[in-house]
C-alpha positions as CSV (number, residue, x, y, z in Angstrom):
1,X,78.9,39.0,64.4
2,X,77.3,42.0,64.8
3,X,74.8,42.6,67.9
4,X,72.2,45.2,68.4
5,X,71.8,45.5,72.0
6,X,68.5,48.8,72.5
7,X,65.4,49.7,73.5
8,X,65.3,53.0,71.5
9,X,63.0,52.4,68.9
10,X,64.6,54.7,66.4
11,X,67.9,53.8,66.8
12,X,66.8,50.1,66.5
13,X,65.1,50.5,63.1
14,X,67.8,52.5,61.1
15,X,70.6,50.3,62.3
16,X,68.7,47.5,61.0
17,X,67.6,48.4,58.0
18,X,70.9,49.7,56.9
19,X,72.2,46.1,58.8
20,X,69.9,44.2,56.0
21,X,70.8,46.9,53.0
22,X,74.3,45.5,53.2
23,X,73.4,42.3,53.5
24,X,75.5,42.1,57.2
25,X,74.8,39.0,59.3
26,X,73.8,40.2,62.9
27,X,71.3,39.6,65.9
28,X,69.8,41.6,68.6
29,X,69.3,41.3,72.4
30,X,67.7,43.6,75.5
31,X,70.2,45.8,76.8
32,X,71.5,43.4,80.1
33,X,70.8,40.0,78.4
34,X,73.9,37.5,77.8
35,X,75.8,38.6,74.2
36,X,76.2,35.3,71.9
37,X,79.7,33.9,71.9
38,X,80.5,34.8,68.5
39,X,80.2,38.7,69.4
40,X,82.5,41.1,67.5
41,X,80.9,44.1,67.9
42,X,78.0,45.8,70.1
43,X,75.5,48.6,69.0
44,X,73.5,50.4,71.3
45,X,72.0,53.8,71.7
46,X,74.0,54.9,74.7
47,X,72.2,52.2,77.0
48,X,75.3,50.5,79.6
49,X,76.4,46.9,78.0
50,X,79.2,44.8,80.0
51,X,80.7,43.2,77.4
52,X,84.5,42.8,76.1
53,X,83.9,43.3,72.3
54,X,84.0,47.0,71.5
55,X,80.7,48.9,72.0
56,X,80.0,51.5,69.1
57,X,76.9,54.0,70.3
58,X,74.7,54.5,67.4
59,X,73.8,58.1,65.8
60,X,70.4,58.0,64.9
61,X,70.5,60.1,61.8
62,X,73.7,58.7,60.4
63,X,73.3,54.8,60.5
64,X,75.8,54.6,57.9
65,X,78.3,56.2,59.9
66,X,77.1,53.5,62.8
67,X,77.0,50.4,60.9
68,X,80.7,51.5,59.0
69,X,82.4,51.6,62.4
70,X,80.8,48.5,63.5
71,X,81.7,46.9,60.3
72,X,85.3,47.8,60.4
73,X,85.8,46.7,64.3
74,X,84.1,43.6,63.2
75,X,86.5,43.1,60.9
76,X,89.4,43.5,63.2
77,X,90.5,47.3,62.3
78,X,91.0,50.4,64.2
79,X,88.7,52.7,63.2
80,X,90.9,55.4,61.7
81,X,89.1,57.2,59.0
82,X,91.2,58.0,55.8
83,X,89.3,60.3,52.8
84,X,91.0,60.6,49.4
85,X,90.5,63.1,47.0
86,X,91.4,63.3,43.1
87,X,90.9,67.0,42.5
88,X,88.4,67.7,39.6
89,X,85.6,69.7,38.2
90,X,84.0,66.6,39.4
91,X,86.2,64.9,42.4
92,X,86.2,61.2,43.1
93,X,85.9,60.9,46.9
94,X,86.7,57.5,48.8
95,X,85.9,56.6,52.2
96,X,88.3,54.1,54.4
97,X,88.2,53.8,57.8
98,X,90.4,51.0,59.7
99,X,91.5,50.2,56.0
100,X,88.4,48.7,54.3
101,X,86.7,51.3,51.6
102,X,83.1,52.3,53.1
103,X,82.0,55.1,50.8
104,X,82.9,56.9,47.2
105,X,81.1,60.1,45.7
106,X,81.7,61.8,42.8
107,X,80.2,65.3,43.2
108,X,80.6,68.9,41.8
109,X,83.5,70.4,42.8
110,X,81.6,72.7,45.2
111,X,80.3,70.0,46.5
112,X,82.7,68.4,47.6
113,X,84.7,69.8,51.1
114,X,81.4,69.3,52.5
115,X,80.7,65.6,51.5
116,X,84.4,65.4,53.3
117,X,83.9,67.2,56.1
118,X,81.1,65.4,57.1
119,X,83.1,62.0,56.3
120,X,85.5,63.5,59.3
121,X,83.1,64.7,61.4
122,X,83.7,63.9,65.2
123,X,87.2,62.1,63.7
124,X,90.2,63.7,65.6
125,X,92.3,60.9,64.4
126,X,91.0,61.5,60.3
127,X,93.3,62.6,57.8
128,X,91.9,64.0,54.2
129,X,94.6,62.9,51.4
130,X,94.5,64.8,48.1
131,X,96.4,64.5,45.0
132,X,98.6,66.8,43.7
133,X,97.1,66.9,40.1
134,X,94.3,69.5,38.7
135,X,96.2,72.3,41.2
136,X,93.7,75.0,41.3
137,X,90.5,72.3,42.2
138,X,92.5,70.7,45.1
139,X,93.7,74.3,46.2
140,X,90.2,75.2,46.3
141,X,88.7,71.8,48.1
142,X,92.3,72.1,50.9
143,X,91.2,75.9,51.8
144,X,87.2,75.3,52.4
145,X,88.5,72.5,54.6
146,X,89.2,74.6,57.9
147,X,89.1,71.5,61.1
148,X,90.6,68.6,58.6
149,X,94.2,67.4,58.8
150,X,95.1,67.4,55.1
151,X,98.0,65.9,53.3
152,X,99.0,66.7,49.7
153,X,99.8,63.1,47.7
154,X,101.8,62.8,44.5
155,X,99.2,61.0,42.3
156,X,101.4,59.8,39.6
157,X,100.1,56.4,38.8
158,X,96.8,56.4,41.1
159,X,94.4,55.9,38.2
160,X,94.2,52.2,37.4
161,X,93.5,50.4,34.1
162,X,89.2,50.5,33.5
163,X,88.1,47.2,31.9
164,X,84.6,47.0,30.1
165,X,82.2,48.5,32.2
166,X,84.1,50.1,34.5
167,X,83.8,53.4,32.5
168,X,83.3,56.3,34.5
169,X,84.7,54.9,37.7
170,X,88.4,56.3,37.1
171,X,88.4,59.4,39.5
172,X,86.5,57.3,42.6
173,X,89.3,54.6,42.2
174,X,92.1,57.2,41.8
175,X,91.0,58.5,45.1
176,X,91.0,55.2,46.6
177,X,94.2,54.7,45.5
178,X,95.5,58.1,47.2
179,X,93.9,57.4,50.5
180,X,96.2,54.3,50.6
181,X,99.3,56.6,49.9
182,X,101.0,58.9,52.8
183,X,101.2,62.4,52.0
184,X,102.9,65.6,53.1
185,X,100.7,67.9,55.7
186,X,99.9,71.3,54.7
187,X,97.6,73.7,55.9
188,X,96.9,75.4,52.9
189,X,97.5,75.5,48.8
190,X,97.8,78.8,47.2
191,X,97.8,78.6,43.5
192,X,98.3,81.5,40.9
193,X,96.7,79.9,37.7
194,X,98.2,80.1,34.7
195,X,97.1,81.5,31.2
196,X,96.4,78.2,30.3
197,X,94.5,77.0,32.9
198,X,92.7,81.1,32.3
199,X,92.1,79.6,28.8
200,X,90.4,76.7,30.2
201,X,87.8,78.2,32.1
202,X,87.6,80.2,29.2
203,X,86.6,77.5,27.3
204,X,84.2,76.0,29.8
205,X,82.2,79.0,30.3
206,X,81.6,78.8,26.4
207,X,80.9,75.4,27.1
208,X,78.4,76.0,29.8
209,X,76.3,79.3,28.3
210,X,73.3,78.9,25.7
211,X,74.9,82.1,24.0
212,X,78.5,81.1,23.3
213,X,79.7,83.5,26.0
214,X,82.9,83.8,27.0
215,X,84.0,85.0,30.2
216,X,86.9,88.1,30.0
217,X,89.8,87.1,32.1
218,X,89.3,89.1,35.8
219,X,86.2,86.5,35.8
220,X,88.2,83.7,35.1
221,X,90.5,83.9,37.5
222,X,88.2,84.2,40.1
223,X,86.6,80.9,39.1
224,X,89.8,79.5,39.4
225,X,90.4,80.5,43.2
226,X,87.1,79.7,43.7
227,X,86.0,83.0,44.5
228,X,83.1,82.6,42.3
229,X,81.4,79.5,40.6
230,X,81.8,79.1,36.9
231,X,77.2,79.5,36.8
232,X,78.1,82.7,39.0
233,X,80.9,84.1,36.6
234,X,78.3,84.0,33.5
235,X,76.0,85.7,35.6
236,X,78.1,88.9,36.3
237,X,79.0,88.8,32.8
238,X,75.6,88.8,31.3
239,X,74.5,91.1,33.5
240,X,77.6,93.3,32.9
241,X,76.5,93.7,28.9
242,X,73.3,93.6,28.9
């Protein structure tokens, strides 16, 4: 069991409210008073508990963050945080720490190093694991990651089977699926796109303008190392024949 042990008032109330959002049995004491038996794990503001079970200090404006560590100690992990990534326009993002899946996203691509950055934040022991697929996406999330430890994961096979109603949840479970797989560390993914990955954005940018516009190549390729967003590209372009 989980047991809140503060007198800081703010603390107190976003820990328990995201406590009752999940639905997590718990209790709470004064900071000093004897801890139930069944004590797993403690939560306090910073305030000195004797106790045996681990003590995790509470960050006031991420209780999320709190209440996963809690959770995972309760559950008899270690606390190591492990994000995956399946590279996208769109990138599924999973969240484990001591094994147990905590979060998933699914954000624009320029978006998404800083959804996983903060998911490692304060983490020396984090590792970010992205798949190998949709090269010049994952090149672009690895470079705008500067403090992570990243590893590069063969994703063959990471997307499962999606039943009825699962539709949509592919790229989230993919990256799931890669978190759980050891990869190789680099520091860094530099890509030269192809013509057909040129064609692509290409395509997209037709995709994306009221006007049918398409984007000459220099533009395109600076989309594709991220230099410039796909919104920004159009810009320069309309502004270019106008």
């Amino acid at each position: 069991m989980i047991v809140v042990a503060t007198t800081d008032f703010e603390v107190y109330h976003e820990v328990v409210a995201e406590l009752r959002d999940r639905d997590v049995e718990f209790t709470t004491v004064e900071p000093g008073d004897p801890l139930p038996e069944r004590t797993d794990v403690v939560i306090t503001a910073g305030e000195d508990v004797s106790a045996d079970p681990p003590v995790v200090v509470a960050d006031p404006q991420n209780p999320r963050r709190t209440v996963e560590e809690a959770l995972v100690y309760a559950r008899g992990g270690d606390g190591r945080t492990v994000v995956g990534v399946d590279p996208g326009t769109r990138p599924g993002i999973a969240v484990l720490r001591g094994g147990m899946l905590v979060g998933a996203f699914q954000v624009p691509i320029e978006q998404a190093a800083s959804v996983v950055t903060e998911e490692v934040a304060g983490d020396d022991d984090a590792v970010v694991r992205i798949g190998d697929g949709a090269r010049l996406e994952g090149a672009r999330i690895i470079d705008e990651l500067d403090e992570a430890r990243v590893e590069l994961v063969d994703e063959t096979g990471t997307t499962p089977f999606l039943g009825p109603g699962a539709r949509g949840m592919g790229d989230v479970l993919a990256a799931a699926n890669i978190a759980l797989m050891a990869g190789e560390e680099i520091e860094g993914r530099r890509i030269e796109p192809t013509e057909g990955e040129l064609e692509v954005i290409k395509a997209r940018s037709r995709e994306a303008s009221e006007e049918n516009r398409t984007i000459p190549e220099a533009l395109a390729r600076k989309v594709a190392t991220g230099e410039l967003t796909l919104d920004e590209a159009l810009a320069v372009h309309r502004e270019s024949t106008e």
